[in-house]
N, C-alpha and C positions, 0 to 999 in steps of 0.2 A: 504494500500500500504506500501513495506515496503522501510524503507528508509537510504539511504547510505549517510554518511558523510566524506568530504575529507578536510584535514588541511595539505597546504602548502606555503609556502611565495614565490613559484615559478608560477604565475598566468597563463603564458603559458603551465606550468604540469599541471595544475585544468581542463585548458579548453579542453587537450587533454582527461583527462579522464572522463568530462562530457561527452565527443562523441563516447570515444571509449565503455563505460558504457551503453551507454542511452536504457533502454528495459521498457515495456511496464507497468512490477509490480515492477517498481522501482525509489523511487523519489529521484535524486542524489542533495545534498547541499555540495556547496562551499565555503572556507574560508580562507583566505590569515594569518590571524593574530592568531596565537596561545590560548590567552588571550579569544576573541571572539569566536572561536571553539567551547572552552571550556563550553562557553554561550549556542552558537549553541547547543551544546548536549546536555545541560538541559533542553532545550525547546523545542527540538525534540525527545531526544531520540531514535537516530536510531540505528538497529540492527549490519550495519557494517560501521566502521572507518578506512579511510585510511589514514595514519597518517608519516608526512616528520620527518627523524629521528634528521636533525639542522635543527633547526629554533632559530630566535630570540627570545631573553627574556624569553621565556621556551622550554626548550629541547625537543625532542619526547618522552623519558624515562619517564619525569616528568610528559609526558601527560597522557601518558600509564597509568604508576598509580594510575593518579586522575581517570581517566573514568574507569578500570576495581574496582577500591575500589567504584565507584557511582553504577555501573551496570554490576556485574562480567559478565552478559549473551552479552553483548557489544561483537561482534569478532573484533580484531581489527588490521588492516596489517601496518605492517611497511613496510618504503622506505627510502631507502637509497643512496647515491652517497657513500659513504665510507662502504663499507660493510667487514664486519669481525667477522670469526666464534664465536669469545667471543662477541660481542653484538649481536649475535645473536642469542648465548645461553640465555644470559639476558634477552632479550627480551620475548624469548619462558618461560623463567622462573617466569615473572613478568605480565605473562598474554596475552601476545599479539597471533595468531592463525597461524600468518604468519610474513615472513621478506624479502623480495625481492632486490634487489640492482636495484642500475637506471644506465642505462636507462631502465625502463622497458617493458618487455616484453610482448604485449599489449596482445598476445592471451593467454599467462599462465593466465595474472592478471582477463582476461576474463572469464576462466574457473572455476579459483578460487574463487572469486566473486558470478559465478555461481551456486557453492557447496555450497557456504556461502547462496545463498537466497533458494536454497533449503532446508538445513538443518533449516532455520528459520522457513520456512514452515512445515515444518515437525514438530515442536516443535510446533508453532503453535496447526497443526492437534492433537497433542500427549495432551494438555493440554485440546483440547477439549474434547478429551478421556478421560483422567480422570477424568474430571467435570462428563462427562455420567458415569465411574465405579462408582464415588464416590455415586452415584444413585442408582445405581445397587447391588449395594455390601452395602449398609445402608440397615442393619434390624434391627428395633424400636431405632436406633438413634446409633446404635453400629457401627463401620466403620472396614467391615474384609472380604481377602478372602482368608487365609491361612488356611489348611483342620483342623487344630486344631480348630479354632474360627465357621468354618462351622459346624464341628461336632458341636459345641455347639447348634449352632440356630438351629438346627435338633432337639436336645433335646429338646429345648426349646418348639418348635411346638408342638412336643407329650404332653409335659406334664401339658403345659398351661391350658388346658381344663379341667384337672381333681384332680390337687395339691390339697393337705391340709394343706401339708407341705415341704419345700424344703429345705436346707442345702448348699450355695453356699461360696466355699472357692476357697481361691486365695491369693496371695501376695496385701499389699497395689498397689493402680492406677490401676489394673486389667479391672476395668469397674464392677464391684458386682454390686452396688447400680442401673445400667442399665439395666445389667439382672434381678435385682430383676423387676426394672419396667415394662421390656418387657414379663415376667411373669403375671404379675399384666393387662397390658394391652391387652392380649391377652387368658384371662381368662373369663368365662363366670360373673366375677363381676365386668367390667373394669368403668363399670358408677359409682360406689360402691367407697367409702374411699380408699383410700395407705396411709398410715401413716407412716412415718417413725421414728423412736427410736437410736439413738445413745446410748447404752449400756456402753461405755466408757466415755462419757462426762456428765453423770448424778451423783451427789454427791452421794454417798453410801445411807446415809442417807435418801435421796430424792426418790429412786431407786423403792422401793412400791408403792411410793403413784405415782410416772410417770402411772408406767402400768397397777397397778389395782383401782386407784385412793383413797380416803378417804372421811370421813366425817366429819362435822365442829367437832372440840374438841377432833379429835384423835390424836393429839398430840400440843406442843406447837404451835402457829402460826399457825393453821388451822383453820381461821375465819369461812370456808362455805366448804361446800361438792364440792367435784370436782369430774368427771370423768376419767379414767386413759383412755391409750392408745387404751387398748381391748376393752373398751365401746365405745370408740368414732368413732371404723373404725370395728363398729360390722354391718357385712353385706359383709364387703369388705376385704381387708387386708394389715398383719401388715408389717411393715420391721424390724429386729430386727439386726442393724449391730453391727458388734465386741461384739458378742455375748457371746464369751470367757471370757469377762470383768465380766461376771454378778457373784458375789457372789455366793455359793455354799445355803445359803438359800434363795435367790431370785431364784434362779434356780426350789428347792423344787416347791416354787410356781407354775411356769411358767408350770413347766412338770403339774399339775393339771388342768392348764388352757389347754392344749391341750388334756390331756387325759378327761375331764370331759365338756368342751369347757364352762366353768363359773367364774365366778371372784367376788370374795368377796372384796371391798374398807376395807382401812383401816380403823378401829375402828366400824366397821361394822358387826352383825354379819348374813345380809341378801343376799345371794347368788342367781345372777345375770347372765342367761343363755348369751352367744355372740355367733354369728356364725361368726368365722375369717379364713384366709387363712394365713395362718404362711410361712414366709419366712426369715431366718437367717443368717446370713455370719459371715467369721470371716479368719483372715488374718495368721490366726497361726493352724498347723495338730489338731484338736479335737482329735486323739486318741491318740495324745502324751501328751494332756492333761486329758485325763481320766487314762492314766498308769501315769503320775504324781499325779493324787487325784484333778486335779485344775475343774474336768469336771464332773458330775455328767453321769455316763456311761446312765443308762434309760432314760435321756433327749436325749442325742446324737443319741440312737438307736431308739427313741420316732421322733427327726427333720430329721434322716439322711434317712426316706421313699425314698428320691433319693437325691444325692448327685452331684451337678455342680461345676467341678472343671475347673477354669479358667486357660488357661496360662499365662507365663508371657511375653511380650513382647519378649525378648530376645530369645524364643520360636520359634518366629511368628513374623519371622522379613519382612517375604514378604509383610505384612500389613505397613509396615513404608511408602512408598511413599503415598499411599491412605488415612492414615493417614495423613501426614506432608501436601498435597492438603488440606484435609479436614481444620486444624487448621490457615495452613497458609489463606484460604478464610474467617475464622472465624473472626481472629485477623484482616483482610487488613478493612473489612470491619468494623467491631469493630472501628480501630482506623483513618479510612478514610483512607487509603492510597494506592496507584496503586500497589500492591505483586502481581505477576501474577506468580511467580513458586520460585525455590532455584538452585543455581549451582550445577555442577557435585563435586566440589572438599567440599562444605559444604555438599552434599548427604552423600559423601563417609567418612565425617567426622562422619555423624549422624549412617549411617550402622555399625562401628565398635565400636561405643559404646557400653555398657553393659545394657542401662538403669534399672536401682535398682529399679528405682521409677514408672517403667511401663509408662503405656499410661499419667497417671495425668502429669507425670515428662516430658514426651514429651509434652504435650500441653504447660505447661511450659516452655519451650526451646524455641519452637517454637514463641508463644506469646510474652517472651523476644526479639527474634531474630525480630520479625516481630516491634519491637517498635524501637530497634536502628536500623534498615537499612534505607539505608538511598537513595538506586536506586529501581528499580522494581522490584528484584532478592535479597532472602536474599544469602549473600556470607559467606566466612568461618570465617572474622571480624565481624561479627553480634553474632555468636553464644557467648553462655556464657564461659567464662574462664574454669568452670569445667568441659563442653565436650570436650571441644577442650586439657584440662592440662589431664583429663582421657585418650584421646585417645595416647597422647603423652608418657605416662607410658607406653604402649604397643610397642613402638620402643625399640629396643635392645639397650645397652649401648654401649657410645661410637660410638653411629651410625655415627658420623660425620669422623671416623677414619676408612677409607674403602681403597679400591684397587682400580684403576683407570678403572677397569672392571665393580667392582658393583656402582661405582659413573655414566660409560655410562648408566649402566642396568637401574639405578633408575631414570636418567633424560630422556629416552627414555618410562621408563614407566608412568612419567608427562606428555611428550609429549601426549602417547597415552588414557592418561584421556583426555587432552582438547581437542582431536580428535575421542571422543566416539571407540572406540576401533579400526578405521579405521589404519590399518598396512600399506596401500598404502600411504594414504597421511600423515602419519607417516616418513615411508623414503622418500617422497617429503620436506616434512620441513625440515628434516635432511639432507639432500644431500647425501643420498645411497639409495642402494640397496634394494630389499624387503630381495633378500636371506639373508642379510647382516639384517636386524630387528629379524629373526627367529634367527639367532644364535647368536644374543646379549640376547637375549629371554632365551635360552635353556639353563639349568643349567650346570654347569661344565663339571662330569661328559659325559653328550653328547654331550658337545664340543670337548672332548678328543678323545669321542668314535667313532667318526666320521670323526674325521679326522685320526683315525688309520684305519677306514674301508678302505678311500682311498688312505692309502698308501697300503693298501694288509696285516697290520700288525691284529693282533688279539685286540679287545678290551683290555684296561688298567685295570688290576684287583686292586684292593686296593684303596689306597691314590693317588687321580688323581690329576697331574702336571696342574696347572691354565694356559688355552689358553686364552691370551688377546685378545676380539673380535672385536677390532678395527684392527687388522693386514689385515682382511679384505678389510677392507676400504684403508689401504694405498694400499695393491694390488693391 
């Protein structure tokens, strides 16, 4: 059931709107005292707040802020006896969904209330949606369903069955080391060894005896014979990542090991058949290291039999929600705590980022964001300083230095974030018109152009003279 909380020190206002409220999917709580509301809502958590704008000892502003910074997903209606178009810009700008003046208007508040348990439902419904895509759209643990990332697992199907060798590149956080697995797993040797090889984090020095192993006394500090890589995942296969890394005479090697599929250990001079399935990555173009000299060209055209080239996030950004679901479930339950989604305005923070660092770097965010929140909803204070300082780069300069046109345009287009793009009840909280939303909307230009059409004059050609779209409204 979902449930509605009212804070007002006016006890005959509570009791009017327990009755004029009372429906059947909805449990309404009352609360005279500001201080204990505030209680109230921690320990209930309800979906919508209707909230007295004076009260004692703590303002309604004050209130605002604590419950949307605890639970940006909170809607929450102010009320007023003093109502006045700058607080109730404020208001709209600090979070609140709605602003009413008292006495109020039982059947607007009726209606509006009613939009409000609707749209919870709906979010609801919406969340269980994505629990089912996130089902849907997982193939061998990968989370995608942008035609970039499909085309992959298409690939991936075909060639599972018959590799010997594969070539997967991409930028770092891609998800390589996943598709290597979902390769591996959906190959006829999935019962079989995966082994995997970091190529970059192996001492130069150390680098032989990893993957074809040695014998006691092939060099200093080689007490007893060991196995390398290729012996040890002989049956099954190897992973070979940042494979760019490897020395141009380890390479020698490596390319003999595929073309002759045997391995000699160091200090050894007895030669040791393996049947492996070779799978490589590496986060940098192979042919711009072989026209550098850093790549050994017969190894590259020896691994590159088919080549998986992953995108990068920034790519394939339709996958960010299904993603951010997926991680945010990961981390809530990871660290105990109730995350059941993220707000519009942290969505809209995370969509125009650029992410560098791909998929790894969004789990990252995420898993930070999910450890400081501190309501059920990560909000746009949760995220780390360098998405939110990133996205802020992307504002033009001097953005605070505007025209009293693009200052309406931009707080009309706030409004219509926290009203999901609804243009009706956009100019209900604003107090105009619809026609009056579309031509705050419409770029200059068609502001001019149209209202030359309706004088009978011809469109403005050139440098077009700025119509303030508030004249409108005083009309």
């Amino acid at each position: 059931m979902l449930k509605l909380l009212a804070i007002d020190d006016d006890p005959a206002f509570l009791r009017m709107i327990a009755a004029a409220l009372a429906r059947e999917n909805l449990q309404i709580l009352t609360v005279t005292d500001p201080e204990a509301g505030l209680d109230l809502f921690l320990s209930t958590r309800p979906q919508i707040v209707l909230l007295d704008l004076v009260m004692p000892r703590v303002g309604g502003m004050e209130l605002l802020e604590k419950i949307v910074a605890l639970d940006a997903a909170t809607e929450v209606i102010l009320i007023t006896g003093d109502y006045s178009t700058e607080s109730a810009v404020e208001a709209i700008q600090k979070g609140a969904c709605d602003y009413l003046p008292k006495p109020v208007n039982v059947e607007k508040l009726r209606t509006r209330v009613a939009t409000l348990i609707e749209e919870a439902e709906q979010r609801q419904k919406t969340l269980q949606i994505d629990r089912e895509l996130g089902q849907v759209y997982q193939f061998q643990g990968i989370i995608a369903r942008s035609p970039l990332m499909l085309d992959v697992f298409s690939k991936i199907r075909r060639v599972a069955p018959h590799f010997r060798t594969v070539l997967i590149t991409g930028e770092t956080g891609t998800g390589k080391e996943l598709v290597a697995h979902a390769l591996h797993n959906l190959s006829p040797v999935k019962s079989k060894p995966f082994v995997v090889c970091n190529c970059s984090a192996i001492v130069e020095t150390l680098l032989e005896s990893e993957l074809f192993g040695h014998v006691r006394g092939a060099f200093t500090g080689a007490s007893h014979d060991k196995i390398g890589v290729f012996e040890y995942a002989n049956g099954g296969t190897v992973f070979l990542d940042e494979i760019g890394e490897l020395p141009l005479e380890a390479q020698a090697k490596l390319l003999r090991v595929l073309q002759n599929q045997e391995v000699q250990r160091v200090g050894s001079p007895v030669v040791r058949p393996v049947d492996v399935r070779v799978l490589a990555a590496t986060n940098r173009d192979p042919r711009d290291m072989v026209a550098e000299g850093k790549f050994r060209q017969d190894l590259y055209y020896r691994l590159n039999m088919l080549e998986l080239q992953l995108p990068c996030l920034a790519d394939r950004k339709e996958d960010l929600p299904l993603l951010q679901r997926h991680f945010i479930a990961k981390f809530a339950d990871q660290y105990q705590k109730q995350i059941t989604g993220i707000s519009r305005r942290a969505q809209i923070c995370l969509g125009r980022y650029s992410w560098p660092g791909n998929v790894r770097e969004l789990e990252n965010v995420i898993g930070n964001a999910c450890m400081m929140a501190e309501g059920n909803v990560i909000d746009l204070g949760d995220l780390p300083e360098s998405v939110k300082s990133r996205r802020s780069e992307l504002a033009e300069p001097d953005s605070d230095l505007v025209s009293f046109e693009e200052m309406h345009r931009r707080h009309l287009q706030r409004v219509l974030e926290r009203v999901g793009g609804n243009k009706a009840q956009a100019a209900e909280i604003l107090g105009v018109g619809r026609s009056t939303i579309y031509s705050m909307l419409a770029s200059p230009d068609e502001t001019r152009n149209s209202a030359e059409a309706q004088k009978g004059e011809p469109p403005l050609v050139g440098k077009p003279k700025r119509v303030h779209p508030m004249k409108s409204i005083q009309a």
